[in-house]
ROVEXVO-124186 format. One line per 8 residues: number of its first residue (from 1); for each residue y negated, x, z negated of N, C-alpha, C. Coordinates in steps of 0.05 Angstrom, whole numbers. Each point is the difference from the previous one (the first is absolute). Example, Ala and Ser with C-alpha at 12.3 -4.5 7.8 and 13.67 -1.06 7.14 Angstrom:
2
1	114 264 -156 -24 -18 0 -24 18 0; -21 -7 14 -24 16 -1 -22 -15 -14 .
END
This chain:
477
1	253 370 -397 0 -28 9 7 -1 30; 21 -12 12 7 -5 28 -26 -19 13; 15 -5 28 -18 -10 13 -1 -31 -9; 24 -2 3 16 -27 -5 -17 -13 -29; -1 18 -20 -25 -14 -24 -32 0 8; -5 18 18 -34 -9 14 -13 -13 21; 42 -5 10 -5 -23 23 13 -12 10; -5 -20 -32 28 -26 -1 10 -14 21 .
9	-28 -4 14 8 -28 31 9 17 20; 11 31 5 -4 12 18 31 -5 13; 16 -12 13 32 -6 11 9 34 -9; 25 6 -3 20 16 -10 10 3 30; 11 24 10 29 -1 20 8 26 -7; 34 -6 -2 15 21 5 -4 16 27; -4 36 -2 4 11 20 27 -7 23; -3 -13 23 19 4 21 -4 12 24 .
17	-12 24 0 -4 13 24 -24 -2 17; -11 7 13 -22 10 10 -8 -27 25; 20 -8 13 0 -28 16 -7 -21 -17; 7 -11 -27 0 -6 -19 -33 -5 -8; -10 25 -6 -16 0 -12 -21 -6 26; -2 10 21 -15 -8 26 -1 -34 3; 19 -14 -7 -4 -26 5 -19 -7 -18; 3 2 -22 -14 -4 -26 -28 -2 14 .
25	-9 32 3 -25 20 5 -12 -12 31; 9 -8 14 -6 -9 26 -1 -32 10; 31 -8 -16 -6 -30 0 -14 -17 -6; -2 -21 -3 -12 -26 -12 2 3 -21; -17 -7 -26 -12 1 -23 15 -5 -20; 27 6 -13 21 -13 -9 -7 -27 -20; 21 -14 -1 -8 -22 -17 -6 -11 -26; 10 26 -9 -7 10 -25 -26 9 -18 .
33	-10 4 12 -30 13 8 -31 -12 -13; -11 7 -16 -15 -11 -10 -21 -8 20; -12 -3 10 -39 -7 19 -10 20 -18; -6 10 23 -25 16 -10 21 24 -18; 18 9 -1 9 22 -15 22 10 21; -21 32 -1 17 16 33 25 9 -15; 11 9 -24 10 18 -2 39 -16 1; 13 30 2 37 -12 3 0 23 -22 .
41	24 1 -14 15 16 -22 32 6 18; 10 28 5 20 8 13 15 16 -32; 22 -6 0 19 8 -15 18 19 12; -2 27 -6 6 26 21 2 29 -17; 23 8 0 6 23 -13 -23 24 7; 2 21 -19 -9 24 17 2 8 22; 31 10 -2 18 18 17 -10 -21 26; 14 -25 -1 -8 -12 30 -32 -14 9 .
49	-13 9 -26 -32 -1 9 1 21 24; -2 18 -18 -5 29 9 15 9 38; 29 -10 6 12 -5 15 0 -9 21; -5 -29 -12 -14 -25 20 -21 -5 10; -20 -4 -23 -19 -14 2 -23 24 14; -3 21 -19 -12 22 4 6 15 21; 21 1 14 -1 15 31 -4 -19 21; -4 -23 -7 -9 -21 22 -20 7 19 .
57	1 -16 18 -25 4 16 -16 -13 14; 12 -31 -13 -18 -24 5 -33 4 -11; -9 -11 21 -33 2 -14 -4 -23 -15; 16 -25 6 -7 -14 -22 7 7 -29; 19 2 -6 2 7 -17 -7 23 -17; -14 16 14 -12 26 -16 -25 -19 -12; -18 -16 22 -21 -11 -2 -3 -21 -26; 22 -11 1 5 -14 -28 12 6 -27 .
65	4 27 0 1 5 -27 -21 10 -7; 5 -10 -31 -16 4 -32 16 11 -17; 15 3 -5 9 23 -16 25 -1 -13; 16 21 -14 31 -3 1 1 11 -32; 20 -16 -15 1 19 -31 32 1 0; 11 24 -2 23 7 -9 19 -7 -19; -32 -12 -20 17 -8 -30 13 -23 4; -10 -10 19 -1 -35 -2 22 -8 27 .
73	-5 19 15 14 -1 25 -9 -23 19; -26 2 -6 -17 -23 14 -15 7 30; 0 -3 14 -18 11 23 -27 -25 6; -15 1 -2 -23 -21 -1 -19 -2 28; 5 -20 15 -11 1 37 -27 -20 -8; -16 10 14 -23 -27 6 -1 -1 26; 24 -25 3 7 -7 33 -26 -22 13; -20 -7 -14 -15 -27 17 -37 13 -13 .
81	-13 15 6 -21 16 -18 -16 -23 7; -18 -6 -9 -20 -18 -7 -29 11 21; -15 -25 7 -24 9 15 -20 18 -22; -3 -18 -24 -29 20 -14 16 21 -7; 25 6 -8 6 28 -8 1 25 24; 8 -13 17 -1 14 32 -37 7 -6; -6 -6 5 -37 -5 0 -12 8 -18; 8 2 -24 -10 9 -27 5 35 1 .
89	16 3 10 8 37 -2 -3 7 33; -4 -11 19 -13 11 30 -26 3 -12; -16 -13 -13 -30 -9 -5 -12 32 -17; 21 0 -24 -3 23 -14 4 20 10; 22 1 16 3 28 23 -22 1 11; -16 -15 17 -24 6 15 -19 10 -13; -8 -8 -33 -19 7 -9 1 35 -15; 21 3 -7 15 41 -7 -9 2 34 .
97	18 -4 12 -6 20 37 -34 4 3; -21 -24 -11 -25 10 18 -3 9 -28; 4 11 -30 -9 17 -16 11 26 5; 23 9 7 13 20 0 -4 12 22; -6 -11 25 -10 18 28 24 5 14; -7 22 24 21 13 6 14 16 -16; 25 0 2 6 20 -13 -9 36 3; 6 10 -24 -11 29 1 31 17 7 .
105	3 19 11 16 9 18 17 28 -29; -15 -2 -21 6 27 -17 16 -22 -21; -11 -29 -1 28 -9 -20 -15 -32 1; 14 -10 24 1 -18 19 12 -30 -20; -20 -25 -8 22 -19 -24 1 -13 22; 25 -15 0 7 -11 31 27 -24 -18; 2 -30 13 12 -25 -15 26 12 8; 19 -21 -20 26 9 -6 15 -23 19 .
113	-12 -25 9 8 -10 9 18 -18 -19; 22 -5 2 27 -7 -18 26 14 -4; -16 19 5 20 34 -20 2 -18 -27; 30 11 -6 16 -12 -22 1 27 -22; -15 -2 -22 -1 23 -26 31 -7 -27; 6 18 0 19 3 -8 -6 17 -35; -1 -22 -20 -13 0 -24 22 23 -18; 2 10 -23 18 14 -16 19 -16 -7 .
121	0 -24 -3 23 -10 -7 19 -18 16; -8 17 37 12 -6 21 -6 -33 9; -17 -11 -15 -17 -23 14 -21 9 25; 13 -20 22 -22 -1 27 -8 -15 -3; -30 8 13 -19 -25 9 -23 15 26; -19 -18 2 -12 4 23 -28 -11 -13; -27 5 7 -23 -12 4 -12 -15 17; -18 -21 -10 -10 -23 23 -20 27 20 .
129	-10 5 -20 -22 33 13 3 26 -20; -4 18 7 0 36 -9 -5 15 17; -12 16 -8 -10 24 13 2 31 -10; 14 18 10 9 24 -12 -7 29 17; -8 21 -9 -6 19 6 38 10 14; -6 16 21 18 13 14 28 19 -12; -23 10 -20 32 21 -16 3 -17 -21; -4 -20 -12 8 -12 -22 29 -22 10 .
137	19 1 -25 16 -27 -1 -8 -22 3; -12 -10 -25 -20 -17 -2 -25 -7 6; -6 -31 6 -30 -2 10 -12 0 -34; -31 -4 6 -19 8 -12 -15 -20 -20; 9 -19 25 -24 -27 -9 24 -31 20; 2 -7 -29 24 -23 18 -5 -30 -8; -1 -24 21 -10 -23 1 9 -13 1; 6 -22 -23 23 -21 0 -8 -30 7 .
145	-2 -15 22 -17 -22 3 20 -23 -19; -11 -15 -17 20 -25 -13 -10 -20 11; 23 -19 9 -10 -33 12 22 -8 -12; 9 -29 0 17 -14 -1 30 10 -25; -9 21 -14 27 13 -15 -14 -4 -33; 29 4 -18 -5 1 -26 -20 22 -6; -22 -1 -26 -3 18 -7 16 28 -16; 27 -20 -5 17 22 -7 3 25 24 .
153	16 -17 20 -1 9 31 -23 27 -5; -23 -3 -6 -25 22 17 3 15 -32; 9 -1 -19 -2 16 -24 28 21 4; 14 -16 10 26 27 15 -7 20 8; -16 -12 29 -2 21 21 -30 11 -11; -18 3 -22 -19 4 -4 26 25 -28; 15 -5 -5 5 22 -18 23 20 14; 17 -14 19 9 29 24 -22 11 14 .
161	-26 -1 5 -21 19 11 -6 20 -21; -3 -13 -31 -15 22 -26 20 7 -7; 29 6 -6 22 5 -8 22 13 17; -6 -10 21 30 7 9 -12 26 25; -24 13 1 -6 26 20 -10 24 -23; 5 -3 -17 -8 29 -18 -27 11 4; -15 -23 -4 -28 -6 6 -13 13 25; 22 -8 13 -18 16 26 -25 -23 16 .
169	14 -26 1 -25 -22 5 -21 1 -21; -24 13 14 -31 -7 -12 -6 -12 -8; 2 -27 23 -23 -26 -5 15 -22 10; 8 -22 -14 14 -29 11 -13 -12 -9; -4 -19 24 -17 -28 -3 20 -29 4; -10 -21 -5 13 -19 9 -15 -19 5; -1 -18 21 -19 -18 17 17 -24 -8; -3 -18 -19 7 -16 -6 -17 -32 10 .
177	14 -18 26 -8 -19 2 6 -24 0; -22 -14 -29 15 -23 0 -6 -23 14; 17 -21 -13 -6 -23 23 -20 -17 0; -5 -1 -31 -40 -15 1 -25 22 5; -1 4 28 -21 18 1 -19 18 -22; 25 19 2 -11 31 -24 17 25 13; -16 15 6 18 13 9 -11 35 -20; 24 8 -19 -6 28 -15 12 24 6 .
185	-13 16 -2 10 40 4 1 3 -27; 17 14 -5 -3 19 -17 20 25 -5; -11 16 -15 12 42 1 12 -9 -23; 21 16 -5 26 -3 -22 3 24 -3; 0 8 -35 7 24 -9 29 -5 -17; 17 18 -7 24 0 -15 -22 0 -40; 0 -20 -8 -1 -1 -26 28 17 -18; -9 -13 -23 23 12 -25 26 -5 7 .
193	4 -27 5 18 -13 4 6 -14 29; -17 -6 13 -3 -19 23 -29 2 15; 0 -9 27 -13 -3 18 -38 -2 -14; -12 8 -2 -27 -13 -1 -26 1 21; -12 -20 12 -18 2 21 -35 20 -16; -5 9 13 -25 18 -7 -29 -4 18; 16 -8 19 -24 -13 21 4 -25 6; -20 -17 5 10 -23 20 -30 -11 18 .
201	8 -17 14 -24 -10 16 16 -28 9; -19 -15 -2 13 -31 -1 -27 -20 10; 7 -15 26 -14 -22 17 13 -27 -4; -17 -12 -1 5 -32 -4 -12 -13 22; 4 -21 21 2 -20 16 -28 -17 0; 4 -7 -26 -18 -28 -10 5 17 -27; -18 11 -2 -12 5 -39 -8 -22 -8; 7 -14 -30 -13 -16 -15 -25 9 2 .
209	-25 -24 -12 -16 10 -6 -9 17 -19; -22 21 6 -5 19 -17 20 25 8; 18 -8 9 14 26 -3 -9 14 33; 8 26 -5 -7 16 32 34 4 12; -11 0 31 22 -1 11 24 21 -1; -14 28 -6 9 20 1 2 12 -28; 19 14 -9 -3 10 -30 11 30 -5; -6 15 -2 9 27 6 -7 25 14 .
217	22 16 -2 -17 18 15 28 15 2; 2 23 23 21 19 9 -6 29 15; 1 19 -14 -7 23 5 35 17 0; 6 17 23 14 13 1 -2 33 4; 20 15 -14 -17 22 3 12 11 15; -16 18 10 11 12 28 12 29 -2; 0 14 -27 25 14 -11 22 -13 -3; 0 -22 -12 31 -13 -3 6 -6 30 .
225	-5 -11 17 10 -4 33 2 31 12; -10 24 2 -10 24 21 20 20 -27; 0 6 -16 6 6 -24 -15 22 7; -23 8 4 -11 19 -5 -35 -3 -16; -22 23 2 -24 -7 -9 -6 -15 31; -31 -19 -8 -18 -2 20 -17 16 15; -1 1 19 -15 8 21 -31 -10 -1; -18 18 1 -24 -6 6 -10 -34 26 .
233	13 -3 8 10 -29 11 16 -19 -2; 18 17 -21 16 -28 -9 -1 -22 -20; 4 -22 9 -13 -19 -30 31 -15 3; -7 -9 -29 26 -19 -13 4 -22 10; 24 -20 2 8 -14 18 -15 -30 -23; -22 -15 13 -12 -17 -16 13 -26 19; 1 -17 -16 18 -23 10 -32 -28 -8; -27 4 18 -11 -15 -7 -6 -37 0 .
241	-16 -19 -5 2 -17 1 -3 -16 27; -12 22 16 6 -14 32 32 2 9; 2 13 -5 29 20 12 18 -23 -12; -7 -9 -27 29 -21 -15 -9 -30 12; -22 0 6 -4 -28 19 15 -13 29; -6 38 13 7 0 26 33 -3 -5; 12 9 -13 29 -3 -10 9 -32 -7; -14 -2 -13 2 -29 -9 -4 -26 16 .
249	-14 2 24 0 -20 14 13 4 24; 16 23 0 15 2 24 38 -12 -6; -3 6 -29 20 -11 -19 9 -34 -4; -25 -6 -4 -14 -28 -6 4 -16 28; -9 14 22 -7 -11 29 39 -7 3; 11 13 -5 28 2 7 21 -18 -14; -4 -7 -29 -2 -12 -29 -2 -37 19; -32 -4 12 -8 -17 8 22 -12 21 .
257	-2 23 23 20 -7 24 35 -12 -10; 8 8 -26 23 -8 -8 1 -36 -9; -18 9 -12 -9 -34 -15 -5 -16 16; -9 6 28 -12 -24 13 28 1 14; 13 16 4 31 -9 13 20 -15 -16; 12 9 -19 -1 -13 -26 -2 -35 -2; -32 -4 3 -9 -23 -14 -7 -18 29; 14 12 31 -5 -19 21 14 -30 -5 .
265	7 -9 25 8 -36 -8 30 -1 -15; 17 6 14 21 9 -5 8 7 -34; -15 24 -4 10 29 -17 -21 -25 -32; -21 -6 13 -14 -22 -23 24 -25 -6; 3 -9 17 23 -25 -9 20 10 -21; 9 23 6 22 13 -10 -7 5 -29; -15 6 0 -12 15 -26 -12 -23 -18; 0 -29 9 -15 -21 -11 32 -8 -12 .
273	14 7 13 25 -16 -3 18 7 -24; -5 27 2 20 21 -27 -6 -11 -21; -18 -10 -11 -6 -9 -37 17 -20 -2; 0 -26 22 11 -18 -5 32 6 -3; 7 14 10 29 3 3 10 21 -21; -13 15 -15 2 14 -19 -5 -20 -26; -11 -18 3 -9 -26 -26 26 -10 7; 13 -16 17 26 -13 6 21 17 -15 .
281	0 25 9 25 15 -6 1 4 -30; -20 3 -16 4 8 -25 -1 -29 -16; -10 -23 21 -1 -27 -21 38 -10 6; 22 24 18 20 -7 -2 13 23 -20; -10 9 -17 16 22 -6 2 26 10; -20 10 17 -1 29 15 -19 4 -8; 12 28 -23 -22 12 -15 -13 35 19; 12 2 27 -2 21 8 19 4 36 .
289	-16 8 11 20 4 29 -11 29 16; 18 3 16 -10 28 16 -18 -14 18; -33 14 21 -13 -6 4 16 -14 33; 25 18 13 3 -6 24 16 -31 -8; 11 -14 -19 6 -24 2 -12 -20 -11; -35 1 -1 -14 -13 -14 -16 -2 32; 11 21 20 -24 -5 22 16 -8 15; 28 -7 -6 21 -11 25 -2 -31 -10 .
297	-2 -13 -22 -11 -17 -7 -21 -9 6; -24 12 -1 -21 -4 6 -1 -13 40; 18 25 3 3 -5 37 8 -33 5; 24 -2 -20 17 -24 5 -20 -28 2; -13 8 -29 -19 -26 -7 -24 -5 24; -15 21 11 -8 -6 11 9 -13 29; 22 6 12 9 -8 23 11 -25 -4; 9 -8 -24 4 -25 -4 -24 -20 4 .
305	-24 9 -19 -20 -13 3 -14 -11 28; 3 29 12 -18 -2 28 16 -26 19; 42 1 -8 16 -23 11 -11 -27 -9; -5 -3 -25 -16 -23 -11 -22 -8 24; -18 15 -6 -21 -6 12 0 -5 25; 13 15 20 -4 -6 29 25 -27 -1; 18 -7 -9 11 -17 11 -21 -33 -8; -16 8 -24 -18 -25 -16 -18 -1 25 .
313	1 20 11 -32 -4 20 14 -16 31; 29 9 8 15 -9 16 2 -28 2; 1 -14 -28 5 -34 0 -27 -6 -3; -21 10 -8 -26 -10 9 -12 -2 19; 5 19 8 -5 1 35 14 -23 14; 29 1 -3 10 -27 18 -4 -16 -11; -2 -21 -31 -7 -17 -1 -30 -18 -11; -17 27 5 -29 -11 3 -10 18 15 .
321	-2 2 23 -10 27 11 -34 -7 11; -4 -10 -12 -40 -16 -2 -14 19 -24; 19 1 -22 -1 19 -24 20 -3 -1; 7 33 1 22 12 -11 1 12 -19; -16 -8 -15 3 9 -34 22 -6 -17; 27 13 -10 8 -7 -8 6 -26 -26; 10 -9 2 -6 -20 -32 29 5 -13; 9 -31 -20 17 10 -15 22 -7 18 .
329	5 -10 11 28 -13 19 4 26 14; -10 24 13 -2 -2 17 11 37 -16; -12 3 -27 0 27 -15 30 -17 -4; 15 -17 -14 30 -20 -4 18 17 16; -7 -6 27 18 11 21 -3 27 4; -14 19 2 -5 22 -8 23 11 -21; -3 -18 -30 16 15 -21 32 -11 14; 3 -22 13 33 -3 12 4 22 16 .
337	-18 -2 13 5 27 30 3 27 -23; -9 11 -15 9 18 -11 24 6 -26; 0 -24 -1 33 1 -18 -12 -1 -33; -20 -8 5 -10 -1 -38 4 -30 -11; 14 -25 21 -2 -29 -6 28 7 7; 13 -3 -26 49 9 2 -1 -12 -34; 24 -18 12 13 -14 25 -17 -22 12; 6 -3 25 -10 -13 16 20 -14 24 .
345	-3 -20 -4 23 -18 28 -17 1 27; 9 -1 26 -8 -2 19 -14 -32 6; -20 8 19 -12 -30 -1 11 -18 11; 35 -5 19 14 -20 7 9 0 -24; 6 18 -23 22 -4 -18 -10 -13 -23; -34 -6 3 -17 -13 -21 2 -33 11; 3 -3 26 -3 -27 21 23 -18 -8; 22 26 4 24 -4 -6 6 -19 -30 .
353	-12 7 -17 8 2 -24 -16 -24 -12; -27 -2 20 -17 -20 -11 -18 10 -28; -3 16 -4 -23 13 -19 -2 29 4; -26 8 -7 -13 21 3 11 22 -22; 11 21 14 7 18 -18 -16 22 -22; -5 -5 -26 -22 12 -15 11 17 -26; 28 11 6 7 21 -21 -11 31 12; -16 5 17 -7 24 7 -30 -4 -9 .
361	-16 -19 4 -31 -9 -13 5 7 -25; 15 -20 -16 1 -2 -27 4 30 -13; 19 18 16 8 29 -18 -29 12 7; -11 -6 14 -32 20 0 -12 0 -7; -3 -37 -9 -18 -6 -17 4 6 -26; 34 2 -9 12 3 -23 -14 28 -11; 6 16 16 -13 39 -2 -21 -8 -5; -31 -12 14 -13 5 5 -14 -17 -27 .
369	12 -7 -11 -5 -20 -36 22 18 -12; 11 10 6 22 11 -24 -5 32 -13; 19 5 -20 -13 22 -11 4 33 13; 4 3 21 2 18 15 -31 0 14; -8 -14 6 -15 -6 18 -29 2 -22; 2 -10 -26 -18 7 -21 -3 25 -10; 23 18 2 2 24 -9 -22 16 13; 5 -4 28 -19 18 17 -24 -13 4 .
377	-10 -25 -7 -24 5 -9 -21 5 -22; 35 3 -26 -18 8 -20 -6 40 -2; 21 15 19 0 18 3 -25 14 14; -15 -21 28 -11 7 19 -37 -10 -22; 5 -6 -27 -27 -8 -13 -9 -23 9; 12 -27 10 -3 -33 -1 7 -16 -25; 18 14 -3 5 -20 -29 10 20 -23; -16 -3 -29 -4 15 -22 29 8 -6 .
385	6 20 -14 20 9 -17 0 -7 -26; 27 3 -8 3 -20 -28 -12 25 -22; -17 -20 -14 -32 24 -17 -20 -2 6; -9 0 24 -19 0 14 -14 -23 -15; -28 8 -1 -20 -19 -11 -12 -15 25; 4 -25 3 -8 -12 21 -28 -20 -1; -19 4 33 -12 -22 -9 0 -24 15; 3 -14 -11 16 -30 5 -17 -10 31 .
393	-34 9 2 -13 -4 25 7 20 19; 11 16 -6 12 16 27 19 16 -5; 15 -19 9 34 8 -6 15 12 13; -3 -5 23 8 24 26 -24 22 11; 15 22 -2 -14 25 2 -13 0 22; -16 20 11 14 11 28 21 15 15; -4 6 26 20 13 16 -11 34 -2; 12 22 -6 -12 21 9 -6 3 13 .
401	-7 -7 35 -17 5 17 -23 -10 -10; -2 -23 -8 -29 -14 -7 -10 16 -22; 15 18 -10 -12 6 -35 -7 34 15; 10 10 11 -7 23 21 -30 -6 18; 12 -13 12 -32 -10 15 -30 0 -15; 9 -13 -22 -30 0 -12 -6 21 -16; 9 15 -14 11 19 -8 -16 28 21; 6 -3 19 -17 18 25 -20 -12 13 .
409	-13 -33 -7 -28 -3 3 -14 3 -14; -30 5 5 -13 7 -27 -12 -29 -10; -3 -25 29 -10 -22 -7 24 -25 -10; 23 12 8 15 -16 -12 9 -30 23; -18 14 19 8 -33 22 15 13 16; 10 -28 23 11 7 21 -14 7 25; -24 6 6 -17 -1 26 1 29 -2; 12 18 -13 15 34 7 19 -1 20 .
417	18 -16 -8 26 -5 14 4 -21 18; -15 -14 13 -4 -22 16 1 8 25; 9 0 24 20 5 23 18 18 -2; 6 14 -20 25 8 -8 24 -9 1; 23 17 4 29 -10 -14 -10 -12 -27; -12 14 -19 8 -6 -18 -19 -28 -18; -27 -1 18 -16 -21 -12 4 -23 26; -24 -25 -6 3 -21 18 -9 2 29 .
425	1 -16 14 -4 6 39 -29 -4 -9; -14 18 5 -34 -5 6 -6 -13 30; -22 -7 -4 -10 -18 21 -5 14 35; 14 -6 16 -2 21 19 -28 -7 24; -16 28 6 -21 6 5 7 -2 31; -23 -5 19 -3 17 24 4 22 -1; 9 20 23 -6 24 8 -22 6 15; -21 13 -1 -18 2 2 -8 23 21 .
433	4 12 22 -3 19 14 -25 14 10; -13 17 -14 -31 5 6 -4 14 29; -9 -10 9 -23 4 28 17 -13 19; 17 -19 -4 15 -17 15 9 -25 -9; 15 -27 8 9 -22 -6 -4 0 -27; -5 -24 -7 1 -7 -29 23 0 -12; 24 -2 12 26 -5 -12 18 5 20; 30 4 -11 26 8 15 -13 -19 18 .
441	7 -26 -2 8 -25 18 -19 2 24; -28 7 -14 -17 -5 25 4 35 9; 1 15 -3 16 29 14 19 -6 19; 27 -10 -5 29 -13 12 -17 -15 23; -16 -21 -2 -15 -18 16 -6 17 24; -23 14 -5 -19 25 11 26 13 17; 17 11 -5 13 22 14 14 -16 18; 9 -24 0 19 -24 12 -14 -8 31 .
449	-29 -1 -10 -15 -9 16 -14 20 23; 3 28 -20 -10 21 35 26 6 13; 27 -7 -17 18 4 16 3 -19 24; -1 -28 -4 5 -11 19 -23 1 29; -29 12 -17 -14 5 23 -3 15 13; 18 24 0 11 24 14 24 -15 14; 17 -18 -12 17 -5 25 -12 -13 21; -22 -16 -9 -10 -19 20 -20 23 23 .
457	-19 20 -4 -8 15 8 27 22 22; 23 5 -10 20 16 14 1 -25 22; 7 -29 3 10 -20 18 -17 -1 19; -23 -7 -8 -25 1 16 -8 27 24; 4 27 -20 -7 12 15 13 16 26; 39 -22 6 16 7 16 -18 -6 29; -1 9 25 -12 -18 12 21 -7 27; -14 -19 16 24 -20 20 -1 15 34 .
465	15 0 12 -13 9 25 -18 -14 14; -12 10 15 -19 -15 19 12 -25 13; -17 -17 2 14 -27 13 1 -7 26; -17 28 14 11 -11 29 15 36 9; 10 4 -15 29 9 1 28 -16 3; 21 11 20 19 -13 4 14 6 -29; 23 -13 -1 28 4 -21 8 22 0; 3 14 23 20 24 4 -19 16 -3 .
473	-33 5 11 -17 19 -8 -6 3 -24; -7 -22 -15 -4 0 -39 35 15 2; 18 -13 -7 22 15 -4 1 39 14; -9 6 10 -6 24 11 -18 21 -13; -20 -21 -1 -31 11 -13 16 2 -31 .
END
C-alpha cells in the first residue's frame, strides 16, 4: 500500500531538485495543505533519491524526513511536526533516559537520533525515538508517536519495524494521541498475518463515570532492550501509572496551548464561519472541495462581512451619532456601499428621473424569497426536506450553533454562554480592586488627583529671591 492510499489529503509533488524541495520544506505552508496534517508526498526515483536527496546536506531536510519506499517512488517529509507529537516522544525520551542511567561503557544503548534504517526491501525510514546498542545495525526498542495521521499511516510504519529488520527490533511501541483527550501505548508483535498489540496502557482525560482513568499496564524487558541476562540490579523497563500521567499532561498542557490559539477572536470567527459556507456550497451543488479553497472562501466571506459591517456602523455614526446603532436605513446603505443592491442608478440619476430606483431591492428580495435562497435553508436544517415528517407547531428548525450549544450544556440555558461571542451581553459589573478604590473610575479619579497635587507641591516649592535684593543681585544670586 503507498503512501498516497494512507494519506489521501497529503499534496503530491513531482521531484524538482533540492532548491525545489527547500521551498516546500522551509517556506510558508503550501496551499494545499490540510490544518493540522504535517506531512508532503515527493515523487522521486531511486537512482536520484539516492543522488540527490541522500547526499544533501541541508539540515532541514534530513530533519523532515519520514521515510522513502522504492516501490512506490514516494519519499514521505513531515515538513510542519505538531506541538503534542514534538512533546509526546521528548516526554517518552525523558522517561527511558532516567530508567536506563548512564550509559555502561562495555555496551553503551545510546539514541539514534534520525538515523535513516534501511529495511530488506530497500525501504527507508527513520524513528520519532530508538535506541540501539553500539555494534548492532539496528536499534532495539523503537517509538513511533501518532498524532494527526491515518491509522493506516501508523499500521505501515508499525509493519516496516516487525518486517522489514530481520527481527532485529525487540520492542516497538506506539504513543498514539488522540484528539478527545486519550492518550495510548502500546508493544506490537508480528502475528500470523499482521501487526498485533500484546501490551497496552491507556489514560483518559475525563473518564466516564465508573470507569478509572488509567487502564493497563506496561512492562518491558530488559533482555529485549540490553539483549543480554539481568544483572543483580537490573530491573525491566516498567512504564508506570505516574510516569503515563506525567506524559500525559505535558502532552495535554501543549494539546491545550494549540486550542486556545486556535479558538482566539479571530481563529473563533473563522471557525464559526466554515459550516455556513459549506451549507451554501452544497445547497448550490458542491458536493466536495479541496480544503485550501473552502478557506479562501471562507477569507473572502469574511472580509466582505467585516466591509458590511464597518461601513453600517459608518452611516450610523454620521447620521445618528447620539446612537449609533445601526438600524435598517443605515445596514440599506451598507448593502449599496458593498455592491449587493445591482443595479442601482446614482442618486442625481434617481432626481433626475423622478423616481426611486428599486430593481436592485427587488432582486434581493427576489433571492432572499426565491428558491435559491430556500435551498440553503433547507440544507442548513430551517426548513424540512421533502419526507420529512413535520410538526406543524415548529416548523423551523434550529441553527447548528444553537443545536451545538445546548448539546454542550448540561442545563440547557443560556447563562453558560452569556458574555460570550457566542451567548447574550451579560450585565456589566464594577471592577472591584481589593485593598484599594472601589472601582476603575474612582482609581482614574485617585491617581488624577495626587497627580495634580505634586504639580501644585513642585510650583510652590520653587522659591523667589529676597525682596530687598536688587534685580541684578537676584539675577546673580
Amino acid at each position: 500500500m503507498s503512501y498516497a492510499d494512507v494519506l489521501p489529503s497529503a499534496p503530491r509533488y513531482e521531484f524538482k531538485g533540492i532548491q525545489h524541495m527547500l521551498q516546500l520544506v522551509e517556506g510558508p505552508e503550501p496551499d494545499d495543505m490540510d490544518p493540522g496534517d504535517p506531512y508532503v508526498i515527493f515523487t522521486i526515483d531511486e537512482r536520484t533519491f539516492l543522488d540527490c536527496y541522500a547526499t544533501s546536506d541541508e539540515r532541514s531536510l534530513r530533519k523532515a524526513f519520514e521515510a522513502y519506499d522504492p516501490s512506490t517512488n514516494e519519499l514521505l517529509m513531515n515538513i510542519m511536526e505538531s506541538g503534542p507529537h514534538a512533546v509526546g516522544g521528548s516526554a517518552f525520551t525523558r522517561l527511558f533516559v532516567l530508567w536506563s542511567g548512564r550509559p555502561n561503557p562495555n555496551d553503551p544503548l545510546v539514541g539514534t537520533g534520525k538515523t535513516v534504517f534501511q529495511g530488506t526491501s530497500n525501504m527507508k525510514k527513520s524513528a520519532d525515538c530508538s535506541w540501539t546498542l553500539d555494534h548492532r545495525e539496528w536499534p532495539t526498542i523503537v517509538v513511533e508517536v501518532v498524532y494527526s495521521e491515518t491509522p493506516a499511516k501508523m499500521m505501515k510504519d508499525v509493519r516496516f519495524w516487525l518486517t522489514e529488520c530481520s527481527g532485529q527490533v525487540s520492542i516497538l511501541l506506539t504513543i498514539n494521541i488522540h484528539k478527545r483527550g486519550r492518550i495510548s501505548i502500546e508493544q506490537w508483535k508480528m502475528g500470523a498475518r499482521a501487526p498485533v498489540p500484546v501490551q497496552k496502557l491507556e489514560i483518559t482525560r475525563n473518564p466516564a463515570l465508573k470507569c478509572e482513568k488509567i487502564q493497563g499496564r506496561m512492562r518491558l524487558s530488559y533482555e529485549d532492550i540490553y539483549l543480554r541476562p539481568k544483572g543483580p540490579n537490573d530491573t525491566d523497563f516498567i512504564i508506570s501509572h505516574e510516569d503515563l500521567e506525567l506524559l500525559a499532561d505535558q502532552v495535554w498542557g501543549q494539546q491545550d496551548d494549540e486550542d486556545e490559539a486556535i479558538m482566539s477572536g479571530p481563529n473563533l470567527h473563522n471557525a464559526l464561519l466554515r459550516p455556513p459556507i459549506i451549507q451554501i456550497l452544497r445547497a448550490q451543488g458542491f458536493h466536495s472541495t479541496r480544503p485550501s479553497v473552502l478557506e479562501s472562501i471562507q477569507d473572502l466571506t469574511g472580509r466582505y462581512l467585516i466591509i458590511l459591517a464597518s461601513s453600517a456602523a459608518e452611516h450610523a455614526a454620521n447620521s445618528h451619532p447620539s446612537d449609533p446603532v445601526p438600524d435598517l436605513e443605515d445596514i440599506y446603505q451598507a448593502l449599496q456601499d458593498a455592491g449587493a443592491i445591482r443595479p442601482q442608478l446614482r442618486e442625481w440619476e434617481e432626481e433626475w428621473q423622478g423616481e426611486e430606483d428599486m430593481r436592485g431591492l427587488d432582486a434581493f428580495l427576489g433571492w432572499i424569497t426565491g428558491p435559491a435562497h430556500r435551498e440553503i435553508r433547507r440544507v442548513a436544517g430551517f426548513l424540512p426536506s421533502e419526507g420529512d415528517m413535520v410538526d406543524p407547531d415548529a416548523v423551523e428548525k434550529e441553527d447548528y450553533l444553537t443545536a451545538l450549544k445546548k448539546k454542550h450544556s448540561k442545563t440547557g440555558e443560556e447563562s453558560r454562554y452569556a458574555g460570550t461571542v457566542l451567548g447574550k451581553h451579560a450585565e456589566e459589573h464594577p471592577v472591584v480592586i481589593e485593598g484599594g478604590a472601589p472601582s476603575i473610575q474612582d482609581w482614574g479619579a485617585q491617581v488624577r488627583a495626587r497627580a495634580l497635587e505634586a504639580t501644585d507641591s513642585d510650583s510652590s516649592g520653587v522659591s523667589s529671591a529676597p525682596s530687598h535684593l536688587s534685580d541684578d543681585e537676584a539675577m546673580g544670586a
